[in-house]
N, CA and C atoms as an extended XYZ file, in Angstrom:
468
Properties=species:S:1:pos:R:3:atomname:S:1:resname:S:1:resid:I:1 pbc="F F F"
N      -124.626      -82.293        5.606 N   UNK     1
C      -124.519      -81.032        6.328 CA  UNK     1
C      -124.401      -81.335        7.820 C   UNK     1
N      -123.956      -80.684        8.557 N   UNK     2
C      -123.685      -80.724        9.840 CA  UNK     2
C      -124.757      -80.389       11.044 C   UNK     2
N      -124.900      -80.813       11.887 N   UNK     3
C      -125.985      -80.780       12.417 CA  UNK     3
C      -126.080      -80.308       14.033 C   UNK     3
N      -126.968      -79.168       14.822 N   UNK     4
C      -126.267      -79.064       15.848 CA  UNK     4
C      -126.709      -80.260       16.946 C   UNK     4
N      -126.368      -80.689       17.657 N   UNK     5
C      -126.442      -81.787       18.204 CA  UNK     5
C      -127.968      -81.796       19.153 C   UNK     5
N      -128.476      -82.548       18.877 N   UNK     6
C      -129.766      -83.012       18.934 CA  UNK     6
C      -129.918      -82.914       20.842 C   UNK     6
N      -129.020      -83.723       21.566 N   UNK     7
C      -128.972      -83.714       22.762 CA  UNK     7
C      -128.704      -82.445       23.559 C   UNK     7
N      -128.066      -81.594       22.740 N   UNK     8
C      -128.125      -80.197       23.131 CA  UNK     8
C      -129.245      -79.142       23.366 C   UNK     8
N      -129.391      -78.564       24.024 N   UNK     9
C      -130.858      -77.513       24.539 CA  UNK     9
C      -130.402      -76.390       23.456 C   UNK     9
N      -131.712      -75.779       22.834 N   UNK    10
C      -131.467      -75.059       22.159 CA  UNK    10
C      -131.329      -73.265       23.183 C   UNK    10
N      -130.795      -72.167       22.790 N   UNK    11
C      -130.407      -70.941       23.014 CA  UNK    11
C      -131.535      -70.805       23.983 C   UNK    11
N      -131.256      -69.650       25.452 N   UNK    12
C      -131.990      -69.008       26.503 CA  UNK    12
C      -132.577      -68.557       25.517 C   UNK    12
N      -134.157      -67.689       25.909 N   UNK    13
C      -134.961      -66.634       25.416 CA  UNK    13
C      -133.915      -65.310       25.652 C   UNK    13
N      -133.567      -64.967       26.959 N   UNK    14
C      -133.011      -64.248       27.740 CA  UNK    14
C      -131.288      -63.828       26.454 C   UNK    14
N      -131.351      -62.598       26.312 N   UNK    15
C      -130.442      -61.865       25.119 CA  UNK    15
C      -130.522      -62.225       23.820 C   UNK    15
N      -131.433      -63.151       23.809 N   UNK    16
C      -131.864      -63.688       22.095 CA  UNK    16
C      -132.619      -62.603       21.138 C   UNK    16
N      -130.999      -62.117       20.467 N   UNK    17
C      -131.966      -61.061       19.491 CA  UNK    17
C      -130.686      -60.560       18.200 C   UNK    17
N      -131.944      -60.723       16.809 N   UNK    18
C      -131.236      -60.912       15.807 CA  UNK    18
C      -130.678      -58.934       15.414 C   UNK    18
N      -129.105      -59.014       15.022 N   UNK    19
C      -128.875      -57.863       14.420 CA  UNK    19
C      -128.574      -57.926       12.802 C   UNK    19
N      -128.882      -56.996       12.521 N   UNK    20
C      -128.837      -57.195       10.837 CA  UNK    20
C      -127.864      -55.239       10.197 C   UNK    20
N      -127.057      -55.996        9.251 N   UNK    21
C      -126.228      -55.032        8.869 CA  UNK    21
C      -126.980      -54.087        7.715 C   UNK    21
N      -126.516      -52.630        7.965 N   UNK    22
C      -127.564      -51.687        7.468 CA  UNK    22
C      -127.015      -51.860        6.108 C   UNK    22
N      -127.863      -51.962        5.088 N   UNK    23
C      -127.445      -52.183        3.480 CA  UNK    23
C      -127.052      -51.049        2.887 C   UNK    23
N      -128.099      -50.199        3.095 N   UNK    24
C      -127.627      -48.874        2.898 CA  UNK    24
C      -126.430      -48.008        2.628 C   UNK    24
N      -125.804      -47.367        1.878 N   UNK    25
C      -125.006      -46.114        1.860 CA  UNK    25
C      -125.388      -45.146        1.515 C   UNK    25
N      -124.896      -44.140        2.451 N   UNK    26
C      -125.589      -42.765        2.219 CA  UNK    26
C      -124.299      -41.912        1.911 C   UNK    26
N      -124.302      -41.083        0.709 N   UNK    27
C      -123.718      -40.187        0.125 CA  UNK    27
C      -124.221      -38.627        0.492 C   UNK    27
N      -123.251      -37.468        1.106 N   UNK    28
C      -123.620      -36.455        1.197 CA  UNK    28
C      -124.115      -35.589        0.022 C   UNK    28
N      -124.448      -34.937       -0.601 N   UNK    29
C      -124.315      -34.298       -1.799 CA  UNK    29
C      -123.526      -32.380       -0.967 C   UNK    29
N      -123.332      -31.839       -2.697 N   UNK    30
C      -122.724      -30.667       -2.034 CA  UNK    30
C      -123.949      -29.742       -2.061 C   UNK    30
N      -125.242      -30.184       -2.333 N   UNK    31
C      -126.242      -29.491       -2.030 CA  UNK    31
C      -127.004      -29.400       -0.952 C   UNK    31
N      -126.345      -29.840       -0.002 N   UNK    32
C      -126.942      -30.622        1.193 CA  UNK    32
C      -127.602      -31.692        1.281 C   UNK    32
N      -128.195      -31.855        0.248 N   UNK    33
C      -129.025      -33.252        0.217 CA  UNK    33
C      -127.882      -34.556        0.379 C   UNK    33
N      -128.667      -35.660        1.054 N   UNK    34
C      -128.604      -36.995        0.497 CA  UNK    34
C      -128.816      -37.976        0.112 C   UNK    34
N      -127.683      -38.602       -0.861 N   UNK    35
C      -128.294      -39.539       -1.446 CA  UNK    35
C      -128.344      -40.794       -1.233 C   UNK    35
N      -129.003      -41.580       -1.343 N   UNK    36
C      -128.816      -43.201       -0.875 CA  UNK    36
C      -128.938      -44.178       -1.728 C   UNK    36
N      -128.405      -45.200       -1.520 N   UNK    37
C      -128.895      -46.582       -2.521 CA  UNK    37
C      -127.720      -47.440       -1.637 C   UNK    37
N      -128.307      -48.433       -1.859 N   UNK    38
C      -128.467      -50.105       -1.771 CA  UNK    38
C      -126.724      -50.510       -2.004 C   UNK    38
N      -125.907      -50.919       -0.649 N   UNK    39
C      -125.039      -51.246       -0.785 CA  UNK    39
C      -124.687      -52.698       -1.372 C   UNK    39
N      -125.655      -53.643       -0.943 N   UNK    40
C      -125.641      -55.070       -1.065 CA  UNK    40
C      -127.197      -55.656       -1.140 C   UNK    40
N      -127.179      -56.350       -1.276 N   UNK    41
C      -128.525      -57.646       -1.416 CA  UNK    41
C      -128.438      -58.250       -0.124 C   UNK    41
N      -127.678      -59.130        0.014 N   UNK    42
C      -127.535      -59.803        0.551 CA  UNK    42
C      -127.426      -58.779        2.197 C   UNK    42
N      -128.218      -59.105        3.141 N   UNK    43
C      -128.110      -58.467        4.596 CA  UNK    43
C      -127.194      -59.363        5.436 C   UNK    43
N      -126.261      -59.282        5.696 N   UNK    44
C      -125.638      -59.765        6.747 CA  UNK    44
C      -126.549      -59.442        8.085 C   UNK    44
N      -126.619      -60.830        9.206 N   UNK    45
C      -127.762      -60.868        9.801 CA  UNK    45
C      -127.253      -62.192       10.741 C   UNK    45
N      -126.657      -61.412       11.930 N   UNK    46
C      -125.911      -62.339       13.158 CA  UNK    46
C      -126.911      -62.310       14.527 C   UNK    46
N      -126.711      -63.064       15.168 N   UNK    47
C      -127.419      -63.261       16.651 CA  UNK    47
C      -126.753      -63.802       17.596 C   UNK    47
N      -126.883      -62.860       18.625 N   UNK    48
C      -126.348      -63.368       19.707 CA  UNK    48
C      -127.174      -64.295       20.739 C   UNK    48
N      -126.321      -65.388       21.432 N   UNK    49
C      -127.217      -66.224       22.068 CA  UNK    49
C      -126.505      -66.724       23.309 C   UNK    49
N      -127.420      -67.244       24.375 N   UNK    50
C      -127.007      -67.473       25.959 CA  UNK    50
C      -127.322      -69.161       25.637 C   UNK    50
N      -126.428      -70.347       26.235 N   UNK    51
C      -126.833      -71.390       26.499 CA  UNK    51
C      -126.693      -71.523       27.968 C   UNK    51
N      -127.303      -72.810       28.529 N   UNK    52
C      -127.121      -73.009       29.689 CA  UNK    52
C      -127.365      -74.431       29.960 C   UNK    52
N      -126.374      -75.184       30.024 N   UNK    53
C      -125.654      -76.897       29.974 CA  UNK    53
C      -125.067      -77.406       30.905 C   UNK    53
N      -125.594      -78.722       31.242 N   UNK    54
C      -125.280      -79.073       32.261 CA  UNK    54
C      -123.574      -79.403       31.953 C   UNK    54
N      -122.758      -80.185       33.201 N   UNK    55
C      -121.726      -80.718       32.995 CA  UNK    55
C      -121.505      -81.709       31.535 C   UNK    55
N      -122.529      -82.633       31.704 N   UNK    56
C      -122.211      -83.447       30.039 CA  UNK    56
C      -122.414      -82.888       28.695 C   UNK    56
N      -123.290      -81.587       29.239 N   UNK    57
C      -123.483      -81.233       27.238 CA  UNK    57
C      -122.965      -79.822       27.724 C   UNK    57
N      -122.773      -79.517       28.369 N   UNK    58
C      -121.221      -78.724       28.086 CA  UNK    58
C      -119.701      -78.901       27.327 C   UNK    58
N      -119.684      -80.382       28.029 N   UNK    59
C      -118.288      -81.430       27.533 CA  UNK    59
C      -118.609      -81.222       26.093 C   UNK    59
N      -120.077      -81.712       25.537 N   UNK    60
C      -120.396      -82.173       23.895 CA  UNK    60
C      -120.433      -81.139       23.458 C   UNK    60
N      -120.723      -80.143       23.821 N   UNK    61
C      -121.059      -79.000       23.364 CA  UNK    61
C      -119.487      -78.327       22.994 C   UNK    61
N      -118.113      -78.185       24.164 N   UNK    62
C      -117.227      -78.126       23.639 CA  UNK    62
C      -116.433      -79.050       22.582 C   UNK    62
N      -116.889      -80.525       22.733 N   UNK    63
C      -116.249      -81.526       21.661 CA  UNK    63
C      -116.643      -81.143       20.456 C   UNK    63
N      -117.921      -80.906       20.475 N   UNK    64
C      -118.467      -80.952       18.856 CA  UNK    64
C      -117.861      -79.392       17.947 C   UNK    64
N      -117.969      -78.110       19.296 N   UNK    65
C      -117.318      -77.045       18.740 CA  UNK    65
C      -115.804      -77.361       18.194 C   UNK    65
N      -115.023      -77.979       18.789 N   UNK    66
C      -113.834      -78.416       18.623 CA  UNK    66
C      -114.066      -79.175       17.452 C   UNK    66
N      -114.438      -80.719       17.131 N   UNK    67
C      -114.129      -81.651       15.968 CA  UNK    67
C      -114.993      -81.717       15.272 C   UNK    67
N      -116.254      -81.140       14.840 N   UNK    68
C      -117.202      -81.654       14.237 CA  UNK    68
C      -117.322      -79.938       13.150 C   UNK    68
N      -117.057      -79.173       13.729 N   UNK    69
C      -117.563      -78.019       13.359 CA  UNK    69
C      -115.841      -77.139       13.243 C   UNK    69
N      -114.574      -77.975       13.294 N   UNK    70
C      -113.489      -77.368       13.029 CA  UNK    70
C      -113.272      -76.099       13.364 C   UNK    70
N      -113.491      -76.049       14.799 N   UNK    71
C      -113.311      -74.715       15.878 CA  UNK    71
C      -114.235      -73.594       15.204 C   UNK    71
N      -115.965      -73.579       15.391 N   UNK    72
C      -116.335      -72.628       14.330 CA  UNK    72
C      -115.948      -72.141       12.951 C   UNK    72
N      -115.537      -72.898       12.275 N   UNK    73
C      -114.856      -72.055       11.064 CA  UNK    73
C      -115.804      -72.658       10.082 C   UNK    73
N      -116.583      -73.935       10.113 N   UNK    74
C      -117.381      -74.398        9.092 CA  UNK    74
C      -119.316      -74.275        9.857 C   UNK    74
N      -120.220      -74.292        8.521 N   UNK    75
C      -121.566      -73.963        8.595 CA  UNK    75
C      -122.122      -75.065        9.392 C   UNK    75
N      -123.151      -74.394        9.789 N   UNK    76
C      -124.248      -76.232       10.503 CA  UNK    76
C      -125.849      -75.522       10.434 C   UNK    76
N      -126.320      -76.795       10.370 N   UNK    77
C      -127.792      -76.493       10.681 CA  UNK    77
C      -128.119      -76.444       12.143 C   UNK    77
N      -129.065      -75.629       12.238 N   UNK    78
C      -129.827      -75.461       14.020 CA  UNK    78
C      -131.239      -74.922       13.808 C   UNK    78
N      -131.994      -75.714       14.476 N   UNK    79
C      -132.915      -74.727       14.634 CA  UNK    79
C      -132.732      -73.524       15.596 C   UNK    79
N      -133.966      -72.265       14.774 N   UNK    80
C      -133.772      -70.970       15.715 CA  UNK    80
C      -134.999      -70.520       15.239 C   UNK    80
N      -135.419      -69.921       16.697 N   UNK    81
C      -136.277      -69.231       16.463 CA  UNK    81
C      -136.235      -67.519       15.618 C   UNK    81
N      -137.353      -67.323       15.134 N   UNK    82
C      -136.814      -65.853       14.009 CA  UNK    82
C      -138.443      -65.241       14.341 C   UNK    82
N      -138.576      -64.375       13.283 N   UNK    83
C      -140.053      -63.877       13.083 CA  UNK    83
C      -140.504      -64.790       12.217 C   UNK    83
N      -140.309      -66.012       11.589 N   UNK    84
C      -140.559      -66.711       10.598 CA  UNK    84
C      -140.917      -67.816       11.098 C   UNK    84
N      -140.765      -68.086       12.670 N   UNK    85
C      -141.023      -69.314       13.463 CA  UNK    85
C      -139.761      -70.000       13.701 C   UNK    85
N      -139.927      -71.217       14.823 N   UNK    86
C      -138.876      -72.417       14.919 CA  UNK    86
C      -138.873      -72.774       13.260 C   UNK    86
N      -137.329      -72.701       13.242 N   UNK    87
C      -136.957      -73.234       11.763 CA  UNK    87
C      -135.739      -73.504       11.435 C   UNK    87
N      -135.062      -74.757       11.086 N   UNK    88
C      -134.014      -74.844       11.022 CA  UNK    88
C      -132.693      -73.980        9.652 C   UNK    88
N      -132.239      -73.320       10.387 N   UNK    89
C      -131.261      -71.977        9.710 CA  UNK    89
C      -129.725      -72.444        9.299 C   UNK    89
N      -129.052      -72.352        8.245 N   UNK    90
C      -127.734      -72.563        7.937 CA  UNK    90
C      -126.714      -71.162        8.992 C   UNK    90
N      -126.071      -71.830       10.025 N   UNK    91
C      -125.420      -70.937       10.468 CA  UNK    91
C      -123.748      -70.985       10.808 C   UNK    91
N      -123.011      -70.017       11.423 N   UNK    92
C      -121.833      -70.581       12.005 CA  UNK    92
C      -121.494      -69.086       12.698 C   UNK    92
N      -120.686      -69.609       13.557 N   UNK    93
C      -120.005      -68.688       14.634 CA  UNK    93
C      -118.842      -67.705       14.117 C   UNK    93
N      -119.118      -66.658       14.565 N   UNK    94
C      -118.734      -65.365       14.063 CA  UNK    94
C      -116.866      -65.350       14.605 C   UNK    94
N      -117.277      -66.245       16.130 N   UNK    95
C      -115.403      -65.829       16.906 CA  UNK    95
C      -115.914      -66.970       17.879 C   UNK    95
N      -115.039      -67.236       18.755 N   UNK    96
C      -115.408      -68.306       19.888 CA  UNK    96
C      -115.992      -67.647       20.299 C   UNK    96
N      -116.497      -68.789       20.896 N   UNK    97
C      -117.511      -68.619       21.821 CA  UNK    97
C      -117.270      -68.094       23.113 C   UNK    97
N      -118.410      -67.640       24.209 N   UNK    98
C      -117.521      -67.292       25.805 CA  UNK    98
C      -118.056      -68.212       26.464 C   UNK    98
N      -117.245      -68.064       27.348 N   UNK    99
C      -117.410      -69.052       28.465 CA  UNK    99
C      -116.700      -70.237       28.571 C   UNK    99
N      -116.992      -71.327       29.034 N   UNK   100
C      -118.252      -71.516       30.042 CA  UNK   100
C      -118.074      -70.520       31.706 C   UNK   100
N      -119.076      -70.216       32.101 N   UNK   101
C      -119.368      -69.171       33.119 CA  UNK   101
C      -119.700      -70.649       34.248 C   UNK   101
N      -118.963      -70.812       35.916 N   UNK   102
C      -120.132      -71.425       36.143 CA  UNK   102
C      -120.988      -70.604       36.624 C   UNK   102
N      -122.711      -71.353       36.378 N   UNK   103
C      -123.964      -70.574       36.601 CA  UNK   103
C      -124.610      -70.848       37.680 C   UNK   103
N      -124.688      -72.105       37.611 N   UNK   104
C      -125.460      -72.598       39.348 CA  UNK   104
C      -124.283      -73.843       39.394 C   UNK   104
N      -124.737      -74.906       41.067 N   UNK   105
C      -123.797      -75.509       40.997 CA  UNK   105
C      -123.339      -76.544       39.803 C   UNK   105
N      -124.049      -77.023       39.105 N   UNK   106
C      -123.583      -78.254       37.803 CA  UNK   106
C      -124.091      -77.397       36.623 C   UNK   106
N      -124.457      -76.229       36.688 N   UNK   107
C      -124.888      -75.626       35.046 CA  UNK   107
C      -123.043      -74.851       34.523 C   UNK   107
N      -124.065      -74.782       32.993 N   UNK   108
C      -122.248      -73.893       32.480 CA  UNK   108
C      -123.565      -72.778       31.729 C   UNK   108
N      -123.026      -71.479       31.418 N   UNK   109
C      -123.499      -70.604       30.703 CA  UNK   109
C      -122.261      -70.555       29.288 C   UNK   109
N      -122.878      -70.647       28.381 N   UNK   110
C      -121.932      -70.217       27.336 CA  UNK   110
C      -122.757      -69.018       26.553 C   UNK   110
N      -122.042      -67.863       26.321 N   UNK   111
C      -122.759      -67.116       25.064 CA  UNK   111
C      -121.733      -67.383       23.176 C   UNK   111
N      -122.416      -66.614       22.790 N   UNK   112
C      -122.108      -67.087       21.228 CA  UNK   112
C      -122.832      -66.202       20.209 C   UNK   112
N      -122.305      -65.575       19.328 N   UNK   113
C      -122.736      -65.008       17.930 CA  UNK   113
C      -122.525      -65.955       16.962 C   UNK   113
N      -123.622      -66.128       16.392 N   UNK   114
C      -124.001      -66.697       15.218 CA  UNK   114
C      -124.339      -65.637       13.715 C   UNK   114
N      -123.793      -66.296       12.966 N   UNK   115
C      -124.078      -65.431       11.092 CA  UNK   115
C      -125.430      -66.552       10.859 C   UNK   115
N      -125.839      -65.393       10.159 N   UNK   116
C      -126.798      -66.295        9.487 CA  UNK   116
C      -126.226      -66.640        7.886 C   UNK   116
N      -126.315      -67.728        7.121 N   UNK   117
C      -126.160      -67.679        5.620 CA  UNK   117
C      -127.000      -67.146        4.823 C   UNK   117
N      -128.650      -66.945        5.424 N   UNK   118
C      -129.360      -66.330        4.540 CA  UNK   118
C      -130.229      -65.858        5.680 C   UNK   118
N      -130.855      -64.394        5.327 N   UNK   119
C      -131.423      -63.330        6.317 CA  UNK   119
C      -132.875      -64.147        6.328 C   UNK   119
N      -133.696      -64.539        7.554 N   UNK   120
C      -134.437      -64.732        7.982 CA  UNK   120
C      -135.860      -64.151        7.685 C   UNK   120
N      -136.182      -64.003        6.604 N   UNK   121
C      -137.164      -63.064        5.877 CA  UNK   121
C      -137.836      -64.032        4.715 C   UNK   121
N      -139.440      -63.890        5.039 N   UNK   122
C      -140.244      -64.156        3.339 CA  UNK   122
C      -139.582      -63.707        2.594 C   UNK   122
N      -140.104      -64.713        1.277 N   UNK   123
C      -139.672      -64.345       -0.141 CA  UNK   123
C      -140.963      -63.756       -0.801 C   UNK   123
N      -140.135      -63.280       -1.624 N   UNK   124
C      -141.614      -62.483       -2.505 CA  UNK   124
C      -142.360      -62.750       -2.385 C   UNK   124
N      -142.742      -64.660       -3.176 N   UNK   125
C      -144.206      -65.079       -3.102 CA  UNK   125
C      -145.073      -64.780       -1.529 C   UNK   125
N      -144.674      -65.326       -0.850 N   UNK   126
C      -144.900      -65.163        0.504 CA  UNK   126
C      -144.988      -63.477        0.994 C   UNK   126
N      -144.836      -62.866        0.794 N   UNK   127
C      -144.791      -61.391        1.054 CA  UNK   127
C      -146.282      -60.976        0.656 C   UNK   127
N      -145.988      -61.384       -1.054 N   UNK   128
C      -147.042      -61.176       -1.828 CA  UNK   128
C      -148.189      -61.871       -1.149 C   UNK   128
N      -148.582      -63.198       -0.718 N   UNK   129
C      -149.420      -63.923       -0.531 CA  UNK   129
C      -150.028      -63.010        1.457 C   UNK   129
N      -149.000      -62.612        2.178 N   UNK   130
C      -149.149      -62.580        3.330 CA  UNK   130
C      -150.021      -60.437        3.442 C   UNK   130
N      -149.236      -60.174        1.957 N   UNK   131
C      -149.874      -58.444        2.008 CA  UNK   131
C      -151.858      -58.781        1.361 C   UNK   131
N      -151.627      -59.067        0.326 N   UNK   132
C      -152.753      -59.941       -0.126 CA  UNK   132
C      -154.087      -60.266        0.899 C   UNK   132
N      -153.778      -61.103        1.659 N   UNK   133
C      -154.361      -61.966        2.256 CA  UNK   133
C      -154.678      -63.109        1.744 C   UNK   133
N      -153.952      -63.668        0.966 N   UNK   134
C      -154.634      -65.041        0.367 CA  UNK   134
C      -152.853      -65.663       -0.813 C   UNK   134
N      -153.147      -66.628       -0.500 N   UNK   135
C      -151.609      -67.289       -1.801 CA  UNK   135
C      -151.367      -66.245       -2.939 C   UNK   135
N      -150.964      -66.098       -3.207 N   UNK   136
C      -150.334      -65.437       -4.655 CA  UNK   136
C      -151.014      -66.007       -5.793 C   UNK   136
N      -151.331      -67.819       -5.461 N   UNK   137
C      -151.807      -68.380       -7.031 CA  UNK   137
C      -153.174      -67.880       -6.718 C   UNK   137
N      -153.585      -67.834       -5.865 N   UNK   138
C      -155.136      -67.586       -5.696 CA  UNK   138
C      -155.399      -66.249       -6.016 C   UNK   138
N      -154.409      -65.242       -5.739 N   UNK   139
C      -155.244      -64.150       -6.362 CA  UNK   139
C      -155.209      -63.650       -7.519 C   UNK   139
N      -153.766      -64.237       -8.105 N   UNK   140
C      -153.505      -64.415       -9.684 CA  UNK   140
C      -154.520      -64.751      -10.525 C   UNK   140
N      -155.150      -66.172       -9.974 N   UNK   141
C      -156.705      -67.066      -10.369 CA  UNK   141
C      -158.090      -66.023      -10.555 C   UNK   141
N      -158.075      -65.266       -9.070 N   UNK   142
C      -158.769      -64.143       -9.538 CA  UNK   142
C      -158.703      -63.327      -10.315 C   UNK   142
N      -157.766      -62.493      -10.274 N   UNK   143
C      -157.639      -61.543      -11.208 CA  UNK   143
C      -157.927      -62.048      -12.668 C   UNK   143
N      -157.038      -63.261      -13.156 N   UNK   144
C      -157.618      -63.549      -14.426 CA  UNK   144
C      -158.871      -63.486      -14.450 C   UNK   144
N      -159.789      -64.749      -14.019 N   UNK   145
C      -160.962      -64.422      -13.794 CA  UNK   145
C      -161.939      -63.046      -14.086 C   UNK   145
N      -161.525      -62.287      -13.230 N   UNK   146
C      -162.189      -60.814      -13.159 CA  UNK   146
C      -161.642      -60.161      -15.143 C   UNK   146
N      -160.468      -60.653      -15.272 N   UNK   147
C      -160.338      -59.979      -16.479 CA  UNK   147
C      -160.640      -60.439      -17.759 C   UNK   147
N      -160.742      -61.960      -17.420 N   UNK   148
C      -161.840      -62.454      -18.738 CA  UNK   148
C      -162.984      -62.249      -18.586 C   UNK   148
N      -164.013      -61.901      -17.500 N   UNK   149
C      -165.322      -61.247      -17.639 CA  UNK   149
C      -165.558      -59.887      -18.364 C   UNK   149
N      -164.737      -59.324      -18.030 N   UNK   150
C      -164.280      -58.105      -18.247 CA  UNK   150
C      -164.169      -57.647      -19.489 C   UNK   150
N      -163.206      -58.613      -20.308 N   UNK   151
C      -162.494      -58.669      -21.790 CA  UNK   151
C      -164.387      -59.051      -22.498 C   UNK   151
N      -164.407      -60.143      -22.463 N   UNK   152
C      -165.648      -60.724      -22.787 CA  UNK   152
C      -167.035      -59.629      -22.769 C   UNK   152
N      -166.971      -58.849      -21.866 N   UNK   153
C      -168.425      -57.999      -21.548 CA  UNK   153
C      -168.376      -56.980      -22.701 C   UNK   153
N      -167.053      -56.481      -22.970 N   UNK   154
C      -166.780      -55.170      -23.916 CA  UNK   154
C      -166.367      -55.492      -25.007 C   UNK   154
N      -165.486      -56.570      -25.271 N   UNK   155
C      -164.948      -56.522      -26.308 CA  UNK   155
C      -165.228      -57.700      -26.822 C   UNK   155
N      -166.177      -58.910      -26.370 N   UNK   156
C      -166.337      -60.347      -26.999 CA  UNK   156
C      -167.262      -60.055      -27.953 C   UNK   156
């Protein structure tokens, strides 16, 4: 898998913020009401981002967009920050990139939209474990527990 280049600074804080496509479709009815349901599963879920590179990882930064990553058109790993923490995300660029801006005298600003391949969100277990307060196996463990006392008191 492709990798974003290590020597590179990862994205400003500054405009770093994830948008996510509404799943939703909403149907009018002729009763006035409406109705809704679930266009897709899958959330499409892009971010826009500010870099800011000196003269040499500007250069790498355009080489690697250019030959390594076949003008944005193929996936790479990066870390990014999410609500899920620093974590490295399967991503790729939506359109070129802008820029370079110059920013100060030897900086470059580039911005950039990124797709995500998969929406930045717990999975069940984890949902389950984080509403809970405790792992999923652990409260599973309980519950049995509680229900073989249970079974046993009335009906053993």
């Amino acid at each position: 898998m492709i990798q974003y280049p290590a020597e590179l600074p990862l994205p400003l804080q500054e405009g770093y913020g994830l948008n996510t496509a509404d799943p939703m479709r909403a149907t009018p009815m002729v009763t006035g009401r409406t109705r809704y349901r679930i266009r897709h599963r899958r959330t499409p879920t892009s971010a826009s981002f500010s870099f800011n590179f000196d003269e040499e990882e500007a250069a790498l930064f355009e080489g690697w967009y250019e030959w390594s990553i076949n003008l944005g058109l193929e996936w790479f790993e990066m870390p990014l920050q999410t609500p899920l923490g620093l974590q490295v995300h399967l991503v790729h660029f939506k359109r070129m990139y802008g820029g370079g801006e110059l920013a100060q005298i030897k900086r470059w600003r580039f911005t950039a939209e990124l797709e995500f391949k998969k929406r930045p969100v717990y999975t069940e277990d984890q949902y389950l474990g984080a509403a809970l307060g405790m792992p999923l196996g652990q409260f599973n463990d309980g519950l049995q527990g509680s229900l073989e006392k249970w079974y046993t008191r009335y009906f053993g």
